[in-house]
Backbone as numpy.savetxt, mean C-alpha at the origin, in Angstrom:
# Nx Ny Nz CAx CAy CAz Cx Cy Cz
8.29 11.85 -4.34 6.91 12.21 -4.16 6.85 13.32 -3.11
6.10 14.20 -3.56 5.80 15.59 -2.76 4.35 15.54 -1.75
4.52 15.79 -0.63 2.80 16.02 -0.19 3.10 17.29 1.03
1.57 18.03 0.40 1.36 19.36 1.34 1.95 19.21 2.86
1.43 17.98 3.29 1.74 18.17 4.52 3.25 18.00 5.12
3.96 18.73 5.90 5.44 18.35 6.02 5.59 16.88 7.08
4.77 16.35 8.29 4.74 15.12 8.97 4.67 14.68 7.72
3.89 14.11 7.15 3.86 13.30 6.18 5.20 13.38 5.39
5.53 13.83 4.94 6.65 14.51 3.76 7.93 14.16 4.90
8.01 14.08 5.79 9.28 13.77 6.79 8.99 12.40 7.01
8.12 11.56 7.23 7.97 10.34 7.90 7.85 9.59 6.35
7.43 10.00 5.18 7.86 9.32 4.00 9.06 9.28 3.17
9.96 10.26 3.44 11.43 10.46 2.91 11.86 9.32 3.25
12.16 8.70 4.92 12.93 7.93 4.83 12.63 6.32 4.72
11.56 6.07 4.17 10.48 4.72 3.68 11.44 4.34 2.86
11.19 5.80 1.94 11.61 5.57 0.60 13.68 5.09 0.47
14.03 5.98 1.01 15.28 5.80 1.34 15.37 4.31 1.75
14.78 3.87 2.39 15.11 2.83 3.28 14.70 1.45 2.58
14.34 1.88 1.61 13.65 0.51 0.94 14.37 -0.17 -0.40
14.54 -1.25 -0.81 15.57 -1.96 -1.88 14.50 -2.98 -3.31
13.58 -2.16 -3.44 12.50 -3.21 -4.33 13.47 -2.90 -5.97
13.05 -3.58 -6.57 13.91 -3.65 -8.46 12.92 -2.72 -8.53
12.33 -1.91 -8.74 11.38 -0.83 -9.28 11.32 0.02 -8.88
11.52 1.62 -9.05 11.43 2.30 -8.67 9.44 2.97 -7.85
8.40 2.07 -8.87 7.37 1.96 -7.94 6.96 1.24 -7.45
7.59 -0.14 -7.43 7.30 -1.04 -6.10 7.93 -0.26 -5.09
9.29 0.27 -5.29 10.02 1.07 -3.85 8.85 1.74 -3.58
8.44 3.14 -4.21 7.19 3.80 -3.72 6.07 3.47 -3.06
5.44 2.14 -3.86 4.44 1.58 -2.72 4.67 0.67 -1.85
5.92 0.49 -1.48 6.23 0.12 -0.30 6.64 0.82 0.66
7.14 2.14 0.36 7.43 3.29 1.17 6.34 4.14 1.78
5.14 3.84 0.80 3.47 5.09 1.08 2.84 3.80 2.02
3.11 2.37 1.91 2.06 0.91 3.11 3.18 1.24 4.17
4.16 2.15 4.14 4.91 1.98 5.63 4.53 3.38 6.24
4.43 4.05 5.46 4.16 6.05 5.83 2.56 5.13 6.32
1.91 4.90 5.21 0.28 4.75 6.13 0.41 4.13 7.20
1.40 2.57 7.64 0.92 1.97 8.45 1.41 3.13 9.87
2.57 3.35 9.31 3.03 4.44 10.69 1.72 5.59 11.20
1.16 6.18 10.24 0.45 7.37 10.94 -1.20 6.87 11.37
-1.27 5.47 10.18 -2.31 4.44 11.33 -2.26 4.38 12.52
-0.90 4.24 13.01 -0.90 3.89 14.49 -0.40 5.54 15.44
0.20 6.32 14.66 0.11 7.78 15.15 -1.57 8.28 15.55
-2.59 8.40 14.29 -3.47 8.94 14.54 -4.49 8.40 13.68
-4.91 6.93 13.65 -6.13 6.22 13.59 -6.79 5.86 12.21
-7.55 5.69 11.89 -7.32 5.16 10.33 -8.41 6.22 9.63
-8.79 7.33 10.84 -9.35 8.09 9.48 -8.59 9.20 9.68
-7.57 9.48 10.21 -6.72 10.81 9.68 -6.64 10.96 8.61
-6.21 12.25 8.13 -5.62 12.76 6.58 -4.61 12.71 6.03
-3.75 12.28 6.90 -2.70 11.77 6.71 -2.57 10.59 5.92
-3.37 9.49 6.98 -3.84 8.25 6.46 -4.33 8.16 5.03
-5.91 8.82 4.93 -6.40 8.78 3.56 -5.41 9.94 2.44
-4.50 10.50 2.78 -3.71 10.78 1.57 -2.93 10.08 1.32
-2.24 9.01 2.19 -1.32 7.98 1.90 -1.87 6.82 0.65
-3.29 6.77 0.96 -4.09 5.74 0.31 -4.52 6.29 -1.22
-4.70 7.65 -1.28 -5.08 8.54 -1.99 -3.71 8.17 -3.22
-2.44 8.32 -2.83 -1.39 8.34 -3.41 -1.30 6.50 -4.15
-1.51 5.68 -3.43 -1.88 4.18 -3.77 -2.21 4.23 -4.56
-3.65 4.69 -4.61 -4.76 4.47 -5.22 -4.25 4.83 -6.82
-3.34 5.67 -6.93 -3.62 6.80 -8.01 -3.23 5.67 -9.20
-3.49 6.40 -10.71 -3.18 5.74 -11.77 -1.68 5.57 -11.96
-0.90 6.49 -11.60 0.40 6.22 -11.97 1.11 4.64 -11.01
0.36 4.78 -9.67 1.18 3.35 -9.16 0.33 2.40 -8.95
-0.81 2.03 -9.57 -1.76 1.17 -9.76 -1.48 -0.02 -10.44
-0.54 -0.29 -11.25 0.25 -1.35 -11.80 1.30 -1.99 -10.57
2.05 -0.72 -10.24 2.88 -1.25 -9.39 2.01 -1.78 -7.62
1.01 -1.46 -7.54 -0.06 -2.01 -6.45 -0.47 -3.22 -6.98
-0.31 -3.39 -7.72 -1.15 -4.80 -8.32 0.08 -5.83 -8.22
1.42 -5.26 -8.18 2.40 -5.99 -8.63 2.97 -6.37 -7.26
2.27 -5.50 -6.32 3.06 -5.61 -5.01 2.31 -6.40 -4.41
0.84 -6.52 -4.12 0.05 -7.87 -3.76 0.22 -9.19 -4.69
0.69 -8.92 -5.79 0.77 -9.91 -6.57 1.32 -11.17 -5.90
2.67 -10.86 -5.01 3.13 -11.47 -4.18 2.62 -12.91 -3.36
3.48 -13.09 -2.97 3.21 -14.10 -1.85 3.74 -13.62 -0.02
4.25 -12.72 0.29 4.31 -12.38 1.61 3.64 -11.76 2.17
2.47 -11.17 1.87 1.46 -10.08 2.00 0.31 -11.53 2.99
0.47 -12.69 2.07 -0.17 -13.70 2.57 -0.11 -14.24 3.61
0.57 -13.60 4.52 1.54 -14.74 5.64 0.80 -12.98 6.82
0.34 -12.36 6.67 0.36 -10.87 7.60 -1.16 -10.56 7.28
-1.69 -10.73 8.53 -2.97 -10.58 8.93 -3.81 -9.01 8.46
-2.29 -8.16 8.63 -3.09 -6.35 8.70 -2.61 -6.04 7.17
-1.69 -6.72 6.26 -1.45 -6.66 5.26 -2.85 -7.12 4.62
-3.10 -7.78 4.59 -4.73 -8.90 3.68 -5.68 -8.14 4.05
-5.37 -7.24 5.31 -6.63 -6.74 5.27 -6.77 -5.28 4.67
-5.41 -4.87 4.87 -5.22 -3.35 4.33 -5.16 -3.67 2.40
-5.11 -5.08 2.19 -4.97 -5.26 0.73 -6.82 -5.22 0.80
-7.20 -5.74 1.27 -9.03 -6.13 1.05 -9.28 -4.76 1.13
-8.86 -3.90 1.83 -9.80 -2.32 1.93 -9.43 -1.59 0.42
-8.54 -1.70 0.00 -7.73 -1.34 -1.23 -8.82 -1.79 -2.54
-8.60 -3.30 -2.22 -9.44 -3.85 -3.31 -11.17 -2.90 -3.22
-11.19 -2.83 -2.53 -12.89 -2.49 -2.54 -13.00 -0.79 -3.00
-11.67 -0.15 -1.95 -11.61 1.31 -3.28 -11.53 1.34 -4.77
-10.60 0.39 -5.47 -10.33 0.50 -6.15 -11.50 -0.29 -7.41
-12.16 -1.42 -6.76 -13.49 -2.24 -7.35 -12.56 -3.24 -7.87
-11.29 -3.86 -8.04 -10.39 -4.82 -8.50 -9.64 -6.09 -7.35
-9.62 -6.64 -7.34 -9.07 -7.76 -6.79 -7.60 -7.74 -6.92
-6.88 -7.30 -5.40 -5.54 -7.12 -5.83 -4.41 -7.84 -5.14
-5.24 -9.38 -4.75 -4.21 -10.48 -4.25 -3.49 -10.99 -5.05
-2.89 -11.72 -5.13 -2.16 -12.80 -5.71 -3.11 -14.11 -6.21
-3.26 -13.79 -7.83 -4.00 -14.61 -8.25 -3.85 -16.39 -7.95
-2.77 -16.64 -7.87 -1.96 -17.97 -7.91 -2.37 -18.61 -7.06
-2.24 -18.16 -5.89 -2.46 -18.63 -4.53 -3.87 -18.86 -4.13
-5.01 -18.20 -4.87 -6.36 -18.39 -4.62 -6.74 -19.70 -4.44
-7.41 -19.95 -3.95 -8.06 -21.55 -4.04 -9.24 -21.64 -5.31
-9.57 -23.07 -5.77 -10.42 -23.13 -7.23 -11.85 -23.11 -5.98
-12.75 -22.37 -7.12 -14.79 -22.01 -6.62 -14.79 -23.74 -6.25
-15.27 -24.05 -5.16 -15.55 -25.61 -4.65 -16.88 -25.97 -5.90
-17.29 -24.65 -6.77 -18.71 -24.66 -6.90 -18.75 -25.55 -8.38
C-alpha cells in the first residue's frame, strides 16, 4: 500500500513487515490499526494522517477483511480496540464486532 504522505508511508512499511496474519488483508488491517494507533498518539485523533489511515480501513477492498478482523475475540479483552471498533462501526453504518460473543436482547 502506497500513501502521499512519506511519515505515513515509513511508519506503515514496517506494521506490515512486522505482522504474521494467514491473509494477506488481515496482515494489512492490522498493519493500517497499528500505523493509526501510532500517529494517534504522535498527533491526536484528528490529524491526516490519522483520518487517512481510517480512510484506507474503511475502503471496499479491505472491508471484508475489517469485518474479519473484529470478527474475533481479542479485540474484546482491549478497551481502545472496542472503541476504535465502535467509531468504525458508525463510519461505516455496520456492526463490526464479533457476532458470537454478543449477549441475547433481555427484550
Amino acid at each position: 500500500m502506497k500513501f502521499k504522505d512519506p511519515q505515513l508511508q515509513r511508519r506503515h512499511e514496517p506494521n506490515v513487515a512486522g505482522t504474521d496474519n494467514d491473509s494477506a488483508e488481515l496482515h494489512e488491517v492490522h498493519a493500517l490499526i497499528d500505523t493509526h494507533d501510532s500517529f494517534v498518539k504522535l498527533e491526536g485523533i484528528h490529524a491526516a494522517r490519522v483520518h487517512e489511515t481510517i480512510d484506507r480501513l474503511l475502503s471496499s477492498k479491505l472491508r471484508p477483511a475489517l469485518r474479519r478482523w473484529y470478527g474475533g475475540t481479542a479485540v474484546e479483552r482491549n478497551s481502545s480496540a472496542i472503541e476504535f471498533r465502535n467509531q468504525l462501526s458508525r463510519s461505516t453504518g455496520e456492526k463490526l464486532e464479533n457476532i458470537a460473543n454478543m449477549s441475547p436482547d433481555p427484550s
